[in-house]
mmCIF file of the N, C-alpha and C atoms, coordinates in Angstrom:
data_MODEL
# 
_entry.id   MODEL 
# 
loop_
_atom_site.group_PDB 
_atom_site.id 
_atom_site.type_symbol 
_atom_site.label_atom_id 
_atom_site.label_alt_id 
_atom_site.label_comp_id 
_atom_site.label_asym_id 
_atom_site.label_entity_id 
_atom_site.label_seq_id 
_atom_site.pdbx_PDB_ins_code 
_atom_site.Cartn_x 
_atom_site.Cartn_y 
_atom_site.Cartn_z 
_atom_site.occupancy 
_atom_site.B_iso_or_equiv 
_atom_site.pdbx_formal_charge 
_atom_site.auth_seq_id 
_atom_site.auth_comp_id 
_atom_site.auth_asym_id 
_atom_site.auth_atom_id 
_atom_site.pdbx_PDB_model_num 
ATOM 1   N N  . UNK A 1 1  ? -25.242 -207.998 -37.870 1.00 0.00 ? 1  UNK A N  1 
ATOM 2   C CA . UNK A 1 1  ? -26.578 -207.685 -38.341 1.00 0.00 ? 1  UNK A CA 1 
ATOM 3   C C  . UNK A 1 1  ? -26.429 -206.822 -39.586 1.00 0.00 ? 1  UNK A C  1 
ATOM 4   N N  . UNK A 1 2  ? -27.117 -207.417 -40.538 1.00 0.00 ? 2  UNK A N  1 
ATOM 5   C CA . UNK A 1 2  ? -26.893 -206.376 -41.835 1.00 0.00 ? 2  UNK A CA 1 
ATOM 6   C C  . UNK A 1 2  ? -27.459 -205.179 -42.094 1.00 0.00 ? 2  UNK A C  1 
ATOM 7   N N  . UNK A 1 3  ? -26.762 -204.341 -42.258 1.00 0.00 ? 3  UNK A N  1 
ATOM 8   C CA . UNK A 1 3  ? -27.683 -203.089 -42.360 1.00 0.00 ? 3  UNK A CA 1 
ATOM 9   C C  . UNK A 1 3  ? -27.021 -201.979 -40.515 1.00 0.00 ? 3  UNK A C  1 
ATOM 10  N N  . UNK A 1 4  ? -25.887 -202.363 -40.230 1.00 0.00 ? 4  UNK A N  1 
ATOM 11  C CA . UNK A 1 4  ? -26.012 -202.054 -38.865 1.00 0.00 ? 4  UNK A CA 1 
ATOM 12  C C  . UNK A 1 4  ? -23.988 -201.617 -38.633 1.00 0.00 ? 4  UNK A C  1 
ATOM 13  N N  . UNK A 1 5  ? -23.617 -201.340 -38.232 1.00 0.00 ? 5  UNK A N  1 
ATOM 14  C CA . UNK A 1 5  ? -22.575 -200.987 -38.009 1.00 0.00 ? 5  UNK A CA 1 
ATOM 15  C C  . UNK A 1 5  ? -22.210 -200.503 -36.453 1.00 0.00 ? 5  UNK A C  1 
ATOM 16  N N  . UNK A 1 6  ? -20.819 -200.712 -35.898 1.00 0.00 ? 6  UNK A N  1 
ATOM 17  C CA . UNK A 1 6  ? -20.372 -200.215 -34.534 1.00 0.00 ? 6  UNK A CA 1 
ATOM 18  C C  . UNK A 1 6  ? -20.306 -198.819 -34.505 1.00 0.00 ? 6  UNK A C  1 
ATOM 19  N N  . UNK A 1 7  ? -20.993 -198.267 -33.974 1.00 0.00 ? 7  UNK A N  1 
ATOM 20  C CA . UNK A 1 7  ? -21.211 -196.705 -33.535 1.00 0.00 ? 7  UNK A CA 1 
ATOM 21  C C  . UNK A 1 7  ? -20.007 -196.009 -34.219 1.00 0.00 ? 7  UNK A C  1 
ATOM 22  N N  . UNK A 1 8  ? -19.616 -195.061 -34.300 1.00 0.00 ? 8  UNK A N  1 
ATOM 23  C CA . UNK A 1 8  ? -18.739 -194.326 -35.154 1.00 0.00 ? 8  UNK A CA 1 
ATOM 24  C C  . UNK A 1 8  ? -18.336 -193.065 -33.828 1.00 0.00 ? 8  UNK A C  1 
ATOM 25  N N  . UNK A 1 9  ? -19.074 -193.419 -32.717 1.00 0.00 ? 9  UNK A N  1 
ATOM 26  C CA . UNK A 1 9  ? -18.931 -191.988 -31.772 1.00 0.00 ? 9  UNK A CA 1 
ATOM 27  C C  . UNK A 1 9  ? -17.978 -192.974 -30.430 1.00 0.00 ? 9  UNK A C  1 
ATOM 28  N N  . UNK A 1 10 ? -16.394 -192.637 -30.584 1.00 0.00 ? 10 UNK A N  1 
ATOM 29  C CA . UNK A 1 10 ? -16.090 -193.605 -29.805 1.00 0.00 ? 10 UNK A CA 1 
ATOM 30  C C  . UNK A 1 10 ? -15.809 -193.342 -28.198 1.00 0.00 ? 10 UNK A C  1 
ATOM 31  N N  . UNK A 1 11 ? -16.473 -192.167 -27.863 1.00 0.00 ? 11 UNK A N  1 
ATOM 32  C CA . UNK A 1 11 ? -16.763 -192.261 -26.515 1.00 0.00 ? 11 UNK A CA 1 
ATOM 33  C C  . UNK A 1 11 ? -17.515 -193.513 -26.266 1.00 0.00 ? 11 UNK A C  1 
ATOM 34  N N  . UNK A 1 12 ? -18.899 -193.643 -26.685 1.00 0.00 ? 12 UNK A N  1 
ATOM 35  C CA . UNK A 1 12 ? -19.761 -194.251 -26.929 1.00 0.00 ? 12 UNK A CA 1 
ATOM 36  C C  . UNK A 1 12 ? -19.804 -195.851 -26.733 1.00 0.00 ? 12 UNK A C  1 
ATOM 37  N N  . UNK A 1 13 ? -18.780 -196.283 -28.153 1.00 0.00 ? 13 UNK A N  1 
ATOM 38  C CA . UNK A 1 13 ? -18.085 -197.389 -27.853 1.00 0.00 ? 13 UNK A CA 1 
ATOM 39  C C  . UNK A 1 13 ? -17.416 -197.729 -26.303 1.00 0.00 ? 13 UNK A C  1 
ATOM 40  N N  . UNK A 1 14 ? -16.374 -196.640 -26.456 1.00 0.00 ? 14 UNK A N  1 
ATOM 41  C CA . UNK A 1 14 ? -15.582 -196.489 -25.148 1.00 0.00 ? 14 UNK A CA 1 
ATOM 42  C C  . UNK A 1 14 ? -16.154 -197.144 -24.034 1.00 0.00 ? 14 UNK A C  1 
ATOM 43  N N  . UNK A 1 15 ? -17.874 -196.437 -23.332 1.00 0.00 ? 15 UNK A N  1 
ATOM 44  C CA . UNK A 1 15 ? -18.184 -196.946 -22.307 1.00 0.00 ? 15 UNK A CA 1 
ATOM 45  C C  . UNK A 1 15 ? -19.588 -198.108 -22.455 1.00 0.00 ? 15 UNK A C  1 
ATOM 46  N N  . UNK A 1 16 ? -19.948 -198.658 -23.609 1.00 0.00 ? 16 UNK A N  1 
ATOM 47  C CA . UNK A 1 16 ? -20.482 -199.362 -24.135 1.00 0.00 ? 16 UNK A CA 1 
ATOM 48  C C  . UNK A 1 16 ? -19.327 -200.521 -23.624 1.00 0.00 ? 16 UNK A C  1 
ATOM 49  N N  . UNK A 1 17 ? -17.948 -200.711 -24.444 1.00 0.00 ? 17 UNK A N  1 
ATOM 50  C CA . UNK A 1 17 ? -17.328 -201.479 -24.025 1.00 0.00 ? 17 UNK A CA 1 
ATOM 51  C C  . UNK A 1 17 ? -16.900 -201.926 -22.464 1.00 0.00 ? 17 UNK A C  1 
ATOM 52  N N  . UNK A 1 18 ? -16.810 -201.137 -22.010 1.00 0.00 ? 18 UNK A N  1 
ATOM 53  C CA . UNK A 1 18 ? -16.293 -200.883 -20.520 1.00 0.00 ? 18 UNK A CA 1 
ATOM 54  C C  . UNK A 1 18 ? -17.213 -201.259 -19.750 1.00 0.00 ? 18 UNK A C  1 
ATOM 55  N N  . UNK A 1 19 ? -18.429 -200.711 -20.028 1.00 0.00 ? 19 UNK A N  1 
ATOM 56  C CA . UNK A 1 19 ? -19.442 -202.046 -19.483 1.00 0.00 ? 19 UNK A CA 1 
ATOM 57  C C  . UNK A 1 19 ? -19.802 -203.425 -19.517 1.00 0.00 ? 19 UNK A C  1 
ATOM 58  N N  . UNK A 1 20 ? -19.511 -204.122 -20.717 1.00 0.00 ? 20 UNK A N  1 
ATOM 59  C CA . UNK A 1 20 ? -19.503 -205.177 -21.580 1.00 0.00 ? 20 UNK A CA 1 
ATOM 60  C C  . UNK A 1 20 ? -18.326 -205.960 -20.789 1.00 0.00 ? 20 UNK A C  1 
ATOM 61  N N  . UNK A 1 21 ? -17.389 -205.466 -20.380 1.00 0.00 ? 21 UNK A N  1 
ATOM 62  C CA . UNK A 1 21 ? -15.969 -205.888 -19.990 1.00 0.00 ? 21 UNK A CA 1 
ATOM 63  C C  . UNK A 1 21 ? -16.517 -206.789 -18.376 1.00 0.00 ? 21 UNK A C  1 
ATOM 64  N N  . UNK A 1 22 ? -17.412 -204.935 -17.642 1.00 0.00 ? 22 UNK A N  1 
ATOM 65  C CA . UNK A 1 22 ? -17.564 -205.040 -16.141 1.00 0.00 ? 22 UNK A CA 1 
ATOM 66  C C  . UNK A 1 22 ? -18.378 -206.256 -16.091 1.00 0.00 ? 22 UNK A C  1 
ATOM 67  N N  . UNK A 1 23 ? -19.956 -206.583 -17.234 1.00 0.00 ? 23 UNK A N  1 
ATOM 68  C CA . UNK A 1 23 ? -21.090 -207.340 -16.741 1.00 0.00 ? 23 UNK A CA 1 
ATOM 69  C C  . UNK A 1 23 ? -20.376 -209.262 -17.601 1.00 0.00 ? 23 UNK A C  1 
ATOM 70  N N  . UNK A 1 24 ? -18.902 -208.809 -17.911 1.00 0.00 ? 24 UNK A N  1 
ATOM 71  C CA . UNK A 1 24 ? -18.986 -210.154 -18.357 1.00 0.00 ? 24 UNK A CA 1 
ATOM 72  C C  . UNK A 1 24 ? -19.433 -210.588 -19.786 1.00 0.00 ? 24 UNK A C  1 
ATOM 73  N N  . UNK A 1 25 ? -19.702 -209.268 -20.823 1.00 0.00 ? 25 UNK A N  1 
ATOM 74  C CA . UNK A 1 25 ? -20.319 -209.691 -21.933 1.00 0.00 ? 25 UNK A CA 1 
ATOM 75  C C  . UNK A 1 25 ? -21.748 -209.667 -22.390 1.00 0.00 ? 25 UNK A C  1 
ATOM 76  N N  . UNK A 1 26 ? -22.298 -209.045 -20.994 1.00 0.00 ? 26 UNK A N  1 
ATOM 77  C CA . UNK A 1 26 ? -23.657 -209.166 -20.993 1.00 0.00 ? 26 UNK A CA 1 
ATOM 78  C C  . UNK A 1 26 ? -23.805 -207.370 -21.036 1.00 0.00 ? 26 UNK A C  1 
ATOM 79  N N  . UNK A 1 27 ? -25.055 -207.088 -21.689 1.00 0.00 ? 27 UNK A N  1 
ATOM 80  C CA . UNK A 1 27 ? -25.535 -206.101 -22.278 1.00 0.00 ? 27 UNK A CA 1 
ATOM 81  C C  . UNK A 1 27 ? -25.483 -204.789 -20.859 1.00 0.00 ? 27 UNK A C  1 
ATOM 82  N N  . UNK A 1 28 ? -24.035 -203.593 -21.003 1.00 0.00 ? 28 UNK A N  1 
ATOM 83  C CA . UNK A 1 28 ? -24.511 -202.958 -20.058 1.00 0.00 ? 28 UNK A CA 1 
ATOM 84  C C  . UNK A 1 28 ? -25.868 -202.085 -19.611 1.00 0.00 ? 28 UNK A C  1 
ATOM 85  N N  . UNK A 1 29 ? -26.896 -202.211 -20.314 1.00 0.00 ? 29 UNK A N  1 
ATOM 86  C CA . UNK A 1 29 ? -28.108 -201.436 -20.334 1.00 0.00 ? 29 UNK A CA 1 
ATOM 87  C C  . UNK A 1 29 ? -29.301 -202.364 -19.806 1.00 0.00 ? 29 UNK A C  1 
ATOM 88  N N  . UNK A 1 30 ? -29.192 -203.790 -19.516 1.00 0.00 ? 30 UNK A N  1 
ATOM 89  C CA . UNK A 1 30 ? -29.733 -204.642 -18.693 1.00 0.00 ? 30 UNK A CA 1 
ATOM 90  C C  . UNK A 1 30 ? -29.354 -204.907 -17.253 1.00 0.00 ? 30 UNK A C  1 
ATOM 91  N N  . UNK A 1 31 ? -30.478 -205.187 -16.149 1.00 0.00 ? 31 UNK A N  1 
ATOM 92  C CA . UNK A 1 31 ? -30.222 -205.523 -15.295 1.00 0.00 ? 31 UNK A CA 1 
ATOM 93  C C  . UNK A 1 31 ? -30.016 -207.111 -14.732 1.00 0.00 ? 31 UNK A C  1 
ATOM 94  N N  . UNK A 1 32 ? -30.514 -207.848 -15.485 1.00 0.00 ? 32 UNK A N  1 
ATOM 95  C CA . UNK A 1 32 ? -30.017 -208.775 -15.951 1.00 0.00 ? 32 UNK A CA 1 
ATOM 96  C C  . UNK A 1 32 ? -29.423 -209.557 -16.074 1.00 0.00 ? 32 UNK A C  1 
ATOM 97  N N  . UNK A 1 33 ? -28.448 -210.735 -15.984 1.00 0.00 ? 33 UNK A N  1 
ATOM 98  C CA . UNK A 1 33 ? -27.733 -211.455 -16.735 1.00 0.00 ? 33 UNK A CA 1 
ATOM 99  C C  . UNK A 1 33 ? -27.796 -212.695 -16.942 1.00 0.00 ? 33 UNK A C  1 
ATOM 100 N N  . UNK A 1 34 ? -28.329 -212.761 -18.288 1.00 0.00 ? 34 UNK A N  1 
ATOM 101 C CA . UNK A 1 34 ? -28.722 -213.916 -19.019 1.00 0.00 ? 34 UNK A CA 1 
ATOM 102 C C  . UNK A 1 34 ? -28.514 -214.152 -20.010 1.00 0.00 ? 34 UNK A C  1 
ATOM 103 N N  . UNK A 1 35 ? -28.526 -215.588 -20.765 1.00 0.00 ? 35 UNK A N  1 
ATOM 104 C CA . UNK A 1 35 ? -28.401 -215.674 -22.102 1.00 0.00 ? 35 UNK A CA 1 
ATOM 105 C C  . UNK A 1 35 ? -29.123 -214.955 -23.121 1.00 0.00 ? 35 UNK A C  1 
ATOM 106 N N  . UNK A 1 36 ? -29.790 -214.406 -22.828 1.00 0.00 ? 36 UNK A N  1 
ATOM 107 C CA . UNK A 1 36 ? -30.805 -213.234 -23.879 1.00 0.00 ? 36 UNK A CA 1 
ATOM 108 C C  . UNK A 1 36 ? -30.069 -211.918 -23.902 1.00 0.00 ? 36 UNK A C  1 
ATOM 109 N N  . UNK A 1 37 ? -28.963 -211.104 -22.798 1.00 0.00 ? 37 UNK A N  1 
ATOM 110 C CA . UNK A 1 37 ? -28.467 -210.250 -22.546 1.00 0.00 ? 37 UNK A CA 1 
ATOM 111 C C  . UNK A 1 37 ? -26.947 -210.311 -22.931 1.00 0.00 ? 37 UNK A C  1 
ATOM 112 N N  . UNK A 1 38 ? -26.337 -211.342 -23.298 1.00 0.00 ? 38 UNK A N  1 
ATOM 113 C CA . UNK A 1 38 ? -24.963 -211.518 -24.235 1.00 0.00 ? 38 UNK A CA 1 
ATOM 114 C C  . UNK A 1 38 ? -25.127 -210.841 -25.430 1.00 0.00 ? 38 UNK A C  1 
ATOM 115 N N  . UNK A 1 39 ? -24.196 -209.621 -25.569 1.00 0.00 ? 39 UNK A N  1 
ATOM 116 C CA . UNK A 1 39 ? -24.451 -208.711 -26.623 1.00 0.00 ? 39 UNK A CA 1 
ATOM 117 C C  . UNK A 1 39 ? -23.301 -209.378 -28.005 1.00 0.00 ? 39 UNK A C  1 
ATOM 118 N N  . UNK A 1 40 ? -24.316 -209.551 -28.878 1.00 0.00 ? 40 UNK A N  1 
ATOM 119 C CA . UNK A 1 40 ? -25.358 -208.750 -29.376 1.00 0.00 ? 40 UNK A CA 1 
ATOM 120 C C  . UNK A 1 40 ? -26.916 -209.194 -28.643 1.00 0.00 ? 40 UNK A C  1 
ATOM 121 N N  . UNK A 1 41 ? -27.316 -208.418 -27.852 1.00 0.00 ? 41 UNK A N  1 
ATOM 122 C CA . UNK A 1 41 ? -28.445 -209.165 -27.175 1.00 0.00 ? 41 UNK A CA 1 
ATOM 123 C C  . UNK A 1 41 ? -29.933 -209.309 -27.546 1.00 0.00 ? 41 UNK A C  1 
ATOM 124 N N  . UNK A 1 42 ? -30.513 -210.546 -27.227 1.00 0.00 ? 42 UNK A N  1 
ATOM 125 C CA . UNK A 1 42 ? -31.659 -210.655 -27.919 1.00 0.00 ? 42 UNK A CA 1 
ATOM 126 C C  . UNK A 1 42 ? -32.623 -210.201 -28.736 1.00 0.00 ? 42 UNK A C  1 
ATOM 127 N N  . UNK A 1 43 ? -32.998 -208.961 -27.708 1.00 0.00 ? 43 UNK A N  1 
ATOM 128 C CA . UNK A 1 43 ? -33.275 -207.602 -28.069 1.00 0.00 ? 43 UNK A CA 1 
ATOM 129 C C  . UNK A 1 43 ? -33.167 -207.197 -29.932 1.00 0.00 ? 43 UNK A C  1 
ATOM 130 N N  . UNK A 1 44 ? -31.838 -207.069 -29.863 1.00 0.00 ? 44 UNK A N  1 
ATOM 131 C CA . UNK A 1 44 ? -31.145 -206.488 -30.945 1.00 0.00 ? 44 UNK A CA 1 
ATOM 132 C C  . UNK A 1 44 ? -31.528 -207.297 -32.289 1.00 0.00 ? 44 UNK A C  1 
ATOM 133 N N  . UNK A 1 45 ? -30.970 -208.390 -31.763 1.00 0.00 ? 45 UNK A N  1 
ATOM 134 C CA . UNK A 1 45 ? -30.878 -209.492 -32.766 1.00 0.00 ? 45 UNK A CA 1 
ATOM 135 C C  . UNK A 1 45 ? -32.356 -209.427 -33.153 1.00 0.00 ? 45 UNK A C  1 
ATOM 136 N N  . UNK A 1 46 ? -33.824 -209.877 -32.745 1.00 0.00 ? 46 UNK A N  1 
ATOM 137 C CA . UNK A 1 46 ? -34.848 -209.822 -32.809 1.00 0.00 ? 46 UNK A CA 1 
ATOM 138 C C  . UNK A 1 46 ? -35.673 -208.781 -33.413 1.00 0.00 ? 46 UNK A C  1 
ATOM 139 N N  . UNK A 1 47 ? -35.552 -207.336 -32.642 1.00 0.00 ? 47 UNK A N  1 
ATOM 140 C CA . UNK A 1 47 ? -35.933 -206.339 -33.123 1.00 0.00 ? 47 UNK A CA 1 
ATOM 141 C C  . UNK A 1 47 ? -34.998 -205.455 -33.815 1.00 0.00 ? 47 UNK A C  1 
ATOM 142 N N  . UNK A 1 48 ? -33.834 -205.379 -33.680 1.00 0.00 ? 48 UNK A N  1 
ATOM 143 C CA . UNK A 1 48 ? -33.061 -204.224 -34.170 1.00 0.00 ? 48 UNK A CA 1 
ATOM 144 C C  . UNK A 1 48 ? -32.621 -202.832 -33.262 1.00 0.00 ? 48 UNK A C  1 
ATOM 145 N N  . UNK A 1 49 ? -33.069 -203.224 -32.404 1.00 0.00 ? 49 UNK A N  1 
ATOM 146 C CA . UNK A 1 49 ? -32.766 -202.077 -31.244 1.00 0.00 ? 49 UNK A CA 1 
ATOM 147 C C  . UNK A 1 49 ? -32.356 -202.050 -29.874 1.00 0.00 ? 49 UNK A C  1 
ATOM 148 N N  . UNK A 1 50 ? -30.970 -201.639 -30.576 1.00 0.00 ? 50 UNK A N  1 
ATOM 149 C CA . UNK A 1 50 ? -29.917 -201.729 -29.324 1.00 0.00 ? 50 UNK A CA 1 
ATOM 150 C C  . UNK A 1 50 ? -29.812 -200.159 -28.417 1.00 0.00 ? 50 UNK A C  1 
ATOM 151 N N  . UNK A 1 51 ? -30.163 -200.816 -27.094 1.00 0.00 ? 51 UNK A N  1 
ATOM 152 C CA . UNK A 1 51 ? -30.546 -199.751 -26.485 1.00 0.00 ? 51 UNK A CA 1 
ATOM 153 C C  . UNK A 1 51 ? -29.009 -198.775 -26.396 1.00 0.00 ? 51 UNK A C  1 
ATOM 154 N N  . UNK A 1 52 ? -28.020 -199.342 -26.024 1.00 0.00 ? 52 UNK A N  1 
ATOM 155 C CA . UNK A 1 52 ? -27.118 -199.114 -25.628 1.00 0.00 ? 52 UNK A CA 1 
ATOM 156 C C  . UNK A 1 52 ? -26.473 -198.284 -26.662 1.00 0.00 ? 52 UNK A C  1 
ATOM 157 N N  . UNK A 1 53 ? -26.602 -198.176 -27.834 1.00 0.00 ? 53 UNK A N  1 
ATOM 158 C CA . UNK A 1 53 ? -26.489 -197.114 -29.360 1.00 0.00 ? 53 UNK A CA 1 
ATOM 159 C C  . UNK A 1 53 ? -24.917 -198.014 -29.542 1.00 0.00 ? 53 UNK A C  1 
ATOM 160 N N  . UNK A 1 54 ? -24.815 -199.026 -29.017 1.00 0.00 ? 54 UNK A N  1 
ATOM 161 C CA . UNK A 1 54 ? -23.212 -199.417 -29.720 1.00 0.00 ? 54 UNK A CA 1 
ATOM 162 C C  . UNK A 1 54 ? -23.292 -199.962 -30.966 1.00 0.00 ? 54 UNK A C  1 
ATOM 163 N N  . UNK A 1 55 ? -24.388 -200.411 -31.954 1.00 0.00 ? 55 UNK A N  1 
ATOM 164 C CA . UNK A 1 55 ? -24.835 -200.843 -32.779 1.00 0.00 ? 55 UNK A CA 1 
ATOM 165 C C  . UNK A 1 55 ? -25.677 -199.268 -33.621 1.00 0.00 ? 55 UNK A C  1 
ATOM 166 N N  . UNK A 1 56 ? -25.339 -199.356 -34.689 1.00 0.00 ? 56 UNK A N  1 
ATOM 167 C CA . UNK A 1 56 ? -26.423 -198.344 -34.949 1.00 0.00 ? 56 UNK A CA 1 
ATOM 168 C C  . UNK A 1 56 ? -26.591 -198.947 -36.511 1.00 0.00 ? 56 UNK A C  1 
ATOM 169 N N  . UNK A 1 57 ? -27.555 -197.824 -37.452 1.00 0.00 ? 57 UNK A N  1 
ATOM 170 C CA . UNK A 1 57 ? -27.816 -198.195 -38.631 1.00 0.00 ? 57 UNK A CA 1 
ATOM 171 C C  . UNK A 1 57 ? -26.729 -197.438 -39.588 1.00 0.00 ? 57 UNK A C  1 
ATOM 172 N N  . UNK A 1 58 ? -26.428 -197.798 -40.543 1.00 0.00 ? 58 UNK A N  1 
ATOM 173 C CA . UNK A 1 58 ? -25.682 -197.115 -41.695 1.00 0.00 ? 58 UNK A CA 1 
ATOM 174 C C  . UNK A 1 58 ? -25.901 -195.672 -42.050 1.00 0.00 ? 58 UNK A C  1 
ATOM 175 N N  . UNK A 1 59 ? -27.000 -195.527 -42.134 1.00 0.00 ? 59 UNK A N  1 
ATOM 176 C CA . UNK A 1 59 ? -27.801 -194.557 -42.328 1.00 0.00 ? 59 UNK A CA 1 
ATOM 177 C C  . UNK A 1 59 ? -27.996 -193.119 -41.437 1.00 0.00 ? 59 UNK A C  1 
ATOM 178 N N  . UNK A 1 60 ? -28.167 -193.731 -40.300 1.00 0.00 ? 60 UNK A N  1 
ATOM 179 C CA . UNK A 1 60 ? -27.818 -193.068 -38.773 1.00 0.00 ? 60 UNK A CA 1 
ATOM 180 C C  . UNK A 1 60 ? -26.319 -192.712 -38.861 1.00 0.00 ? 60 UNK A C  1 
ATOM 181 N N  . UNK A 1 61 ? -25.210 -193.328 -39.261 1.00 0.00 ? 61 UNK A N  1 
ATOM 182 C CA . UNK A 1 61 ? -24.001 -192.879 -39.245 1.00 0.00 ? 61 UNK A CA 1 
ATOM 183 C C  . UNK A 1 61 ? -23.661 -192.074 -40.511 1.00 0.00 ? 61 UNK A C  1 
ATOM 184 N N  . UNK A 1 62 ? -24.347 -192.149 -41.097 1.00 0.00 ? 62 UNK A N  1 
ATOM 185 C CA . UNK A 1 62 ? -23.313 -191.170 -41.953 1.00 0.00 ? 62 UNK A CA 1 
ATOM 186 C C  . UNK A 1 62 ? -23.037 -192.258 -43.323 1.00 0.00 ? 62 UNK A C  1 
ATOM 187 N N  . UNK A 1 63 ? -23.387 -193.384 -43.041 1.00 0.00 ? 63 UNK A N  1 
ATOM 188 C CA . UNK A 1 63 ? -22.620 -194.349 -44.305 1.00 0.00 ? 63 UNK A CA 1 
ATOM 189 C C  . UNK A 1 63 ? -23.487 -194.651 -45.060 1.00 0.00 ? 63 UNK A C  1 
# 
């Protein structure tokens, strides 16, 4: 997504990923699992807002 970058706080990542790993790819901040919840998930892609902060804006980071 342009304009958007992987979190820079890598705890963050850390258990962002680690969830991602547990649900299979699917968004750990959904209960869920569906093709709308494969991260980058619908959500995101659509609106821009990833609940999960593993995505953030440039701007928000520092860049």
């Amino acid at each position: 997504m342009k304009g958007y970058i992987i979190n820079p706080d890598r705890k963050i990542v850390e258990a962002v990923t680690n969830g991602l790993y547990k649900k299979e790819g699917h968004c750990p901040c959904r209960v869920i699992k569906d093709e709308t919840t494969l991260c980058p998930c619908d959500d995101f892609i659509q609106n821009q807002n990833c609940v999960c902060k593993l995505y953030v804006k440039k701007e928000e980071a520092g860049e």
